[in-house]
MARTI-816141 format. One record per residue: x, y, z of N, C-alpha, C in turn; residue in one letter; residue number from 1. Coordinates in nm, 2 decimals, padded with zeros to 4 digits. Example, Ala and Ser with C-alpha at 12.3 -4.5 7.8 and 13.67 -1.06 7.14 Angstrom:
+--------+--------+--------+--------+--------+--------+--------+--------+--------+------+-----+
|   n.c1 |   n.c2 |   n.c3 |  ca.c1 |  ca.c2 |  ca.c3 |   c.c1 |   c.c2 |   c.c3 | code | pos |
+--------+--------+--------+--------+--------+--------+--------+--------+--------+------+-----+
|  01.32 | -00.57 |  00.78 |  01.23 | -00.45 |  00.78 |  01.32 | -00.33 |  00.78 |    a |   1 |
|  01.28 | -00.22 |  00.71 |  01.37 | -00.11 |  00.71 |  01.29 |  00.00 |  00.79 |    s |   2 |
+--------+--------+--------+--------+--------+--------+--------+--------+--------+------+-----+
REM end
This chain:
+--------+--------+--------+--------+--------+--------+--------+--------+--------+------+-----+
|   n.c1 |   n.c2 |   n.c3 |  ca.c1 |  ca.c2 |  ca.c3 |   c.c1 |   c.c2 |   c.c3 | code | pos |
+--------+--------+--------+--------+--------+--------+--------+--------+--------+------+-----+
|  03.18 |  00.41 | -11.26 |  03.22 |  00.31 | -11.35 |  03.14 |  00.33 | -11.48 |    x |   1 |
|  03.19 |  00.28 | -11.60 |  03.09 |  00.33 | -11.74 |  03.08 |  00.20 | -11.79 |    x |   2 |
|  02.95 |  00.23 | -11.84 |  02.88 |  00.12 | -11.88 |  02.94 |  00.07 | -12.00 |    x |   3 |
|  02.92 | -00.07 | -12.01 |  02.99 | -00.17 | -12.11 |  02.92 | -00.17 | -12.25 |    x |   4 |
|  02.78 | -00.15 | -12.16 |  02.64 | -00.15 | -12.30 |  02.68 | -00.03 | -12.36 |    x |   5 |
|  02.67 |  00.09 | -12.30 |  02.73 |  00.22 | -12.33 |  02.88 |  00.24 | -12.40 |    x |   6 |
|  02.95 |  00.21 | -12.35 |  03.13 |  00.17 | -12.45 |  03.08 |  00.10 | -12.61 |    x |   7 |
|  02.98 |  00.02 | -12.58 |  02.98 | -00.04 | -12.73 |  02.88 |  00.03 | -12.78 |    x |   8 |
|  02.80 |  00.08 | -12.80 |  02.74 |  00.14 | -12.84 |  02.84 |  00.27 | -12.91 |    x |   9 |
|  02.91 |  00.32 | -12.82 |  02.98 |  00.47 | -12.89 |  03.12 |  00.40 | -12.98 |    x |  10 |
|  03.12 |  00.32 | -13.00 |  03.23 |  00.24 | -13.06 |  03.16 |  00.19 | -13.19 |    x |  11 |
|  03.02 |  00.16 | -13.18 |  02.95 |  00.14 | -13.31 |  02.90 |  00.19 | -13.36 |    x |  12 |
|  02.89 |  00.36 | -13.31 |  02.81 |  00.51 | -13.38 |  02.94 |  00.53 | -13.46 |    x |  13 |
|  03.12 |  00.50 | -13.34 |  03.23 |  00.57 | -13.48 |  03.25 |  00.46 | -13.56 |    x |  14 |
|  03.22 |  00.37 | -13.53 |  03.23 |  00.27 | -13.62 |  03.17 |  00.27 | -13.75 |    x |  15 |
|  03.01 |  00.29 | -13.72 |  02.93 |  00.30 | -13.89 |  02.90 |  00.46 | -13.91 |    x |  16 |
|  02.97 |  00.57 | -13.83 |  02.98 |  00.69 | -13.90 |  02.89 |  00.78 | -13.85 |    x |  17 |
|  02.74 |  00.72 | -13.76 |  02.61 |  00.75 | -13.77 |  02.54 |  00.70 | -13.66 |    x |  18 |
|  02.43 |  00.77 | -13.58 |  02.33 |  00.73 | -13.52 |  02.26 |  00.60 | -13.60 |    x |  19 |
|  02.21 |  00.66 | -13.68 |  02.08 |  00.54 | -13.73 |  02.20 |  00.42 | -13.78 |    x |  20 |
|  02.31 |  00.40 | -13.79 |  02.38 |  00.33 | -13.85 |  02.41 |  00.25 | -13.73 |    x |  21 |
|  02.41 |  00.28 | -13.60 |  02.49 |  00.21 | -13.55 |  02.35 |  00.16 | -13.44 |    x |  22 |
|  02.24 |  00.24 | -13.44 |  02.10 |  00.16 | -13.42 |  02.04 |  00.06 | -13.51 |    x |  23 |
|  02.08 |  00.06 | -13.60 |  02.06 | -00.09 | -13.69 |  02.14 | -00.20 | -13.66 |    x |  24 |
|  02.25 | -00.17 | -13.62 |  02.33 | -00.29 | -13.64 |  02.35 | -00.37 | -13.51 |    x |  25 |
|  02.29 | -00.28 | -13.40 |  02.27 | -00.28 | -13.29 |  02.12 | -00.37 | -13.24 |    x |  26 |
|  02.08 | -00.30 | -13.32 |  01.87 | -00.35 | -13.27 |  01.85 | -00.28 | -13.19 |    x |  27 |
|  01.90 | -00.11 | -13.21 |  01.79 | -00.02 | -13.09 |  01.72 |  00.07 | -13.17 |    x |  28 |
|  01.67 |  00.18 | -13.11 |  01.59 |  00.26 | -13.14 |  01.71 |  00.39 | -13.21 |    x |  29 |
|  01.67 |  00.45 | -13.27 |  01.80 |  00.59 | -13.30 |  01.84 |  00.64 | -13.17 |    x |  30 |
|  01.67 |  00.66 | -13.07 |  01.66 |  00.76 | -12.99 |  01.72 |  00.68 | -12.92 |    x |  31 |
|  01.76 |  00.58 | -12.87 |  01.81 |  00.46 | -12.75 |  01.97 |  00.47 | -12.76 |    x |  32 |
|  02.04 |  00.47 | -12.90 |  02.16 |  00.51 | -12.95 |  02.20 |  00.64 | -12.89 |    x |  33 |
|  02.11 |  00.78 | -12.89 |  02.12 |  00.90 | -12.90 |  02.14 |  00.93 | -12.76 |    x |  34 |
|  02.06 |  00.90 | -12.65 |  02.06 |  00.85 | -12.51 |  02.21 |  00.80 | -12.44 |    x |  35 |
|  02.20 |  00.67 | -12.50 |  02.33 |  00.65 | -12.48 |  02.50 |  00.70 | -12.50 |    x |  36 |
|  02.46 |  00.74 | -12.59 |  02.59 |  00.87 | -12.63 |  02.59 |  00.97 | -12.51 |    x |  37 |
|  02.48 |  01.02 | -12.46 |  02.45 |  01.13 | -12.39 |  02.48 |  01.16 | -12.26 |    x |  38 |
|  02.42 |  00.99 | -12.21 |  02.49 |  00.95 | -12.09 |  02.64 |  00.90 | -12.06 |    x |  39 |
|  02.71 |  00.85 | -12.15 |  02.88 |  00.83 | -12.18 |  02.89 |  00.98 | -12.17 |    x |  40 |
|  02.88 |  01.05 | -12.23 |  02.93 |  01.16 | -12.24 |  02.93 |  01.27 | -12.10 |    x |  41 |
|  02.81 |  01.21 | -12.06 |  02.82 |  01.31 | -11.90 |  02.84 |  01.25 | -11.78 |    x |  42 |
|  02.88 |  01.09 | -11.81 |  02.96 |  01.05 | -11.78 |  03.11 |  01.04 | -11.77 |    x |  43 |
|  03.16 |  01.09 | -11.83 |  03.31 |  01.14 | -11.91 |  03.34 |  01.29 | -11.87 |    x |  44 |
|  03.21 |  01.35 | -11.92 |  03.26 |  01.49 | -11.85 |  03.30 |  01.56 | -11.99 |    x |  45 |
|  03.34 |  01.47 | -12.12 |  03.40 |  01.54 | -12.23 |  03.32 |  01.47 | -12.36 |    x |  46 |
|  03.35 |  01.59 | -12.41 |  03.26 |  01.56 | -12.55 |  03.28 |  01.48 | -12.63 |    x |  47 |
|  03.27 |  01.34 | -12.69 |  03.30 |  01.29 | -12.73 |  03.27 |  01.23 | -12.88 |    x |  48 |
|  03.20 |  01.30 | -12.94 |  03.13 |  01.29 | -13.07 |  03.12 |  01.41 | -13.12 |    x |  49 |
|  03.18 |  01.44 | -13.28 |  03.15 |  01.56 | -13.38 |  03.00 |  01.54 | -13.45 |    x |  50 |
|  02.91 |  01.61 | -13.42 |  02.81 |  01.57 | -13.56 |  02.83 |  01.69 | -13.62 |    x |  51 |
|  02.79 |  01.67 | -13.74 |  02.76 |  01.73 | -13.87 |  02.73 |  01.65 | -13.95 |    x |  52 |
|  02.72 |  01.73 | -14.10 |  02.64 |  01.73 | -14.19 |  02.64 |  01.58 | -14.27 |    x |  53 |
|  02.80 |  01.53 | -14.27 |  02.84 |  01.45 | -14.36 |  02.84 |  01.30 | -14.23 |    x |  54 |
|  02.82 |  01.33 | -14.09 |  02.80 |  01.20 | -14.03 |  02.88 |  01.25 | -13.86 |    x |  55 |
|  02.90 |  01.14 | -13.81 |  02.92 |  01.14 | -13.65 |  03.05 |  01.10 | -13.68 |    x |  56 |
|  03.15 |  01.17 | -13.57 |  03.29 |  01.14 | -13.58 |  03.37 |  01.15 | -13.46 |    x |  57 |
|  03.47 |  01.04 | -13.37 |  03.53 |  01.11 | -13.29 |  03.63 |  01.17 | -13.25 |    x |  58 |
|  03.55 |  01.28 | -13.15 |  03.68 |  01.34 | -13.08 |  03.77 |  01.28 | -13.00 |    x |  59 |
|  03.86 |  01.38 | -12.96 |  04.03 |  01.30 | -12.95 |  03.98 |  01.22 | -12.82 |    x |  60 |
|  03.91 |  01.25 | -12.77 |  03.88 |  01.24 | -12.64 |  03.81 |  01.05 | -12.65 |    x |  61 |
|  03.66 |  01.10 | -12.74 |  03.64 |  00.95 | -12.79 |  03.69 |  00.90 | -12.89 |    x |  62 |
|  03.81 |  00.91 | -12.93 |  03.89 |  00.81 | -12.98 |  03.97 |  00.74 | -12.91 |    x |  63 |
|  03.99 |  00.81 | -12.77 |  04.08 |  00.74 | -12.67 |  04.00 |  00.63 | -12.60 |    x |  64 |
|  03.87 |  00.67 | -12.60 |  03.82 |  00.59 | -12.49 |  03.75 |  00.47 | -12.58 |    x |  65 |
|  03.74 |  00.46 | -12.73 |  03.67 |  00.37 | -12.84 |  03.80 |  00.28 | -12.85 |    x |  66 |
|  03.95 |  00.32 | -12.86 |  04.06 |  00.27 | -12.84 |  04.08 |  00.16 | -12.71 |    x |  67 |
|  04.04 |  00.25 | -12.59 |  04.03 |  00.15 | -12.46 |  03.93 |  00.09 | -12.47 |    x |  68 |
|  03.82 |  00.08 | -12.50 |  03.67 | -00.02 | -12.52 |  03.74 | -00.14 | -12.57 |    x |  69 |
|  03.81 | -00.11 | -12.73 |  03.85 | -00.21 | -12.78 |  03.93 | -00.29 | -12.74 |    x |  70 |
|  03.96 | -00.27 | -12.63 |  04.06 | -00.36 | -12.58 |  03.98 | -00.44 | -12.45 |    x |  71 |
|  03.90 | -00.36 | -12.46 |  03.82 | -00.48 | -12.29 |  03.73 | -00.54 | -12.41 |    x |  72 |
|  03.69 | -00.52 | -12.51 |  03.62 | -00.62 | -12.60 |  03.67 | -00.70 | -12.64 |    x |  73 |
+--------+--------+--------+--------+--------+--------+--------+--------+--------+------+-----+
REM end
């Protein structure tokens, strides 16, 4: 089963675009954000975040599952 803390968290990284963006608005650490992405993710089995240069973005994969979060939210 995947964590709730976890769902929102990756729902607030594509939300503000950004690790540190979405650990502010949150009240965690970057590294606690970064963690948790990590674990969703291997949890999932699929990749679910683009980084680069200009920010964090999701894949089709986490846009399906930022899509289903929002709706248990």
């Amino acid at each position: 089963m995947l964590s709730l803390t976890r769902l929102q968290v990756l729902c607030e990284v594509v939300a503000k675009g950004s690790f540190s963006g979405a650990a502010e608005a949150l009240s965690y650490t970057q590294s606690a954000i970064s963690q948790s992405v990590a674990r969703l993710e291997a949890e999932t089995g699929a990749t679910l975040l683009v980084r680069d240069r200009r920010g964090v973005r999701a894949t089709a994969a986490g846009a399906t599952l930022v899509a289903h979060a929002d709706v248990i939210f």
